[in-house]
N, C-alpha and C positions, 0 to 999 in steps of 0.2 A: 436760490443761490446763496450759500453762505462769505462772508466777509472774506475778501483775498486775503493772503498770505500778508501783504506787502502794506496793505490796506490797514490789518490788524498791529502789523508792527508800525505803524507811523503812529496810529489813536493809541497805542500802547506805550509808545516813545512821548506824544506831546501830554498823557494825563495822566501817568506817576506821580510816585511822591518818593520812591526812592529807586536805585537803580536794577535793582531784581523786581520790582512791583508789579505783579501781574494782574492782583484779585482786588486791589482797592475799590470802593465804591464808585471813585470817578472813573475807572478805567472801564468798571461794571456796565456804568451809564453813559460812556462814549461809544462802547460795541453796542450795545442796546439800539441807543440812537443808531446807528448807521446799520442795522440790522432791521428799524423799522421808517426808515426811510427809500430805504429799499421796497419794503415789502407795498409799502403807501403807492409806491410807481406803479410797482405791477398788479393794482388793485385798479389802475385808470386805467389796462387793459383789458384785464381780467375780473368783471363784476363778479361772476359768478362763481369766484374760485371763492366759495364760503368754507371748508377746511382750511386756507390759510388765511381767512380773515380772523380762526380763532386762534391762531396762535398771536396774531398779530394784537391784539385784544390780551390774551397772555403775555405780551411783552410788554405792552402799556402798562399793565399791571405791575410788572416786577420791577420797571422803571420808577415806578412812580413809588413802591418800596421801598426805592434806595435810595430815592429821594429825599422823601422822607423823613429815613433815618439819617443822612448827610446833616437836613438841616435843623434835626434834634441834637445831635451828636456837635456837629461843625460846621457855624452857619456860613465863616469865612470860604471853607471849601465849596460848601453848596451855592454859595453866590458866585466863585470862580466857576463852577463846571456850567450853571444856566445860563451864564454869561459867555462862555464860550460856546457850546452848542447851541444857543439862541433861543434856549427854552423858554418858554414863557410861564414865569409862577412870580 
């Protein structure tokens, strides 16, 4: 199941940084987040769905990328986005 419509535009709306902002790294790491928390769910039903456990394993990856670079680049940012999705680093 990919992210709603609705869904996308709210994580889109609350982690801009300006009003066209679509591609920032926080906005990158909020779909991220709610694309593998999803996937986390349907992993407690689904053991043996090992195809999307590698994507899910691909998306930790590219999170944890942009992460990363957030808080090589901007560590102010990168402390607002873990603090709001609850990340733990």
């Amino acid at each position: 199941m990919p992210v709603y419509k609705e869904k996308t535009a709210e994580l889109v709306q609350k982690f801009r940084t300006h009003e066209k902002d679509t591609g920032s790294p926080e906005v990158q790491v909020a779909l991220i987040t709610e694309r593998i928390t999803y996937l986390t769910e349907h992993f407690k039903t689904n053991a043996k769905d090992h195809h999307s456990r590698r994507g899910l394993m691909m998306l930790v990856s590219k999170r944890r990328g942009l992460l990363a670079y957030l808080k090589k680049t901007n560590l102010d940012r990168y402390r607002k986005v873990t603090a709001a999705l609850g990340l733990r680093k």
